[in-house]
C-alpha positions, 0 to 999 in steps of 0.5 A: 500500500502507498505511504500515507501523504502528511503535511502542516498548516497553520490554520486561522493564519496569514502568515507561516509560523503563527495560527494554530497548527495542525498535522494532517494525514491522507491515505491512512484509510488501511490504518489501525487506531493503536496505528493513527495514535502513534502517528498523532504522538509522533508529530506531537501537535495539539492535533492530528487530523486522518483525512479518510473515505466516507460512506456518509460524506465527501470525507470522514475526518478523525483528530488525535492529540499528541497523547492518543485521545481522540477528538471531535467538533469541527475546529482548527482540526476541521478547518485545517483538514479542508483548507489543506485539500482546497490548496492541493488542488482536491476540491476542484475549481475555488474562484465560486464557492463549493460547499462539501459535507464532513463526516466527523464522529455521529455528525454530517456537517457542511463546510464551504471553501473558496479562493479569495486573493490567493488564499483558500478560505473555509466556513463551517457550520457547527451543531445546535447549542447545548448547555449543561447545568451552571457551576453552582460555586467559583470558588474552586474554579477560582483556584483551579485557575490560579485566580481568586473568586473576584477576578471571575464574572457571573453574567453570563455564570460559567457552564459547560457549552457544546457545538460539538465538543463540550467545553467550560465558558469562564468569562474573566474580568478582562484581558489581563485577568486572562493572561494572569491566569495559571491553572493547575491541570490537576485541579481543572479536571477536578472541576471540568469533570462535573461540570460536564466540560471536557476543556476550559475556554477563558475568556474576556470582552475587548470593550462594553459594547461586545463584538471582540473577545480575548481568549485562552484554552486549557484542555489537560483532559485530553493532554493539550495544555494551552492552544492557540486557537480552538474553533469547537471552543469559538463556536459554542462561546458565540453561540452561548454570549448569543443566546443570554442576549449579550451580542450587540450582532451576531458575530464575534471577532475572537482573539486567541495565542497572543500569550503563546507567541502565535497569535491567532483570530476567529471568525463566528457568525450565528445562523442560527448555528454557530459558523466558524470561518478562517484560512491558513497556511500550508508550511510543509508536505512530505510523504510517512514511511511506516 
């Protein structure tokens, strides 16, 4: 069988080396799990995405952390997927917009990709909101976060919020709350695992009139610390500012890796559904020899 085809991208990038990148793998269809999970360790990113055949769509699509975990939602591990076949020429002809179907676990999701000024761009649509119960105390998620109790807000309260991946929402009360944050990965799993949440998704509003937010996100769940930009934690996060009325539009400018050194920004829009939209940039290709 042919060596599977692999390569990097940035992606919610205009420039190499900022963004988030993502690893990225075809032709690993013939592939064992244990298999795909060594692959994900060995390029030891936030994510590996497989680019597999599918049934039930134009592609399967299916993430690894560097620890072996496997992930879902359509985020940068999406985006990155489809953004890396527009620029090799797989999706056919990109100067009108063509819109394809993903499969990624249980869901069938639309995404649309186009060619805009020499750049390959995507926009897709996330699940329906889902919200789990309120944290009844801020007290421990405080301390899990190296804060103290004053330093988060209440409206909107922090809860689990899911598009397709369930992660904790915790407004700060602004951009150099956020950066002073330092969370013990220990103790925000204590917290994570009740809440229903997987990651932690903190976060600021840029100004009183909210249409830009300052985030970072924690996912020592699943072995990533600090990401640079996380789509399934952008899309519910608009999604849920949406829905408590604190939106002065439906869109949210989200600004996220400054801290890390690669900053990176995302683009939500509600339709009703959360839509989540970027570009990137292809930094290398090569072939796996396994």
């Amino acid at each position: 069988m042919a060596n599977p085809i692999s390569g990097m991208i940035d992606v919610f990038a205009d420039t190499p080396l900022s963004g988030n990148p993502l690893a990225v793998v075809e032709g690993a269809d013939h592939l064992e799990d244990d298999v795909l999970r060594l692959i994900a360790r060995e390029f030891n990113q936030s994510e590996t995405t497989f680019i597999l055949k599918s049934d039930r769509a134009d592609r399967r699509l299916r993430s690894f952390t560097a620890s072996g975990a496997e992930v879902f939602g359509a985020g940068h591990n999406a985006l990155g997927a489809w953004l890396w076949l527009g620029y090799d020429g797989q999706l056919g002809d990109l100067s009108t917009a063509q819109t394809f179907l993903q499969e990624i676990g249980d869901d069938i999701l639309p995404i649309t990709v186009e060619s805009r000024d020499g750049r390959v761009h995507g926009r897709m649509k996330q699940a329906s909101l889902q919200l789990s119960p309120p944290l009844n105390s801020l007290n421990s998620l405080a301390e899990a976060l190296g804060l103290v109790a004053d330093d988060l807000l209440s409206n909107p309260v922090p809860r689990a919020a899911d598009t397709g991946a369930s992660h904790l929402m915790v407004r700060l009360r602004d951009r150099q709350t956020v950066d002073r944050a330092a969370p013990s990965a220990e103790k925000l799993i204590e917290v994570l695992g009740p809440a229903g949440a997987e990651g932690c998704y903190l976060y600021a509003f840029e100004t009183t009139d909210p249409e830009n937010a300052y985030a970072r996100f924690f996912n020592p769940a699943v072995g990533l610390w600090e990401d640079s930009a996380t789509g399934t934690a952008a899309g519910p996060l608009c999604a849920y500012l949406g829905s408590m009325g604190l939106l002065t539009r439906d869109t949210l400018l989200i600004e996220q890796g400054t801290r890390m050194g690669r900053r990176s920004f995302l683009k939500v829009r509600l339709d009703p559904d959360p839509e989540i939209s970027g570009s990137g940039v292809v930094v290398f290709r090569g072939t796996l020899h396994l």
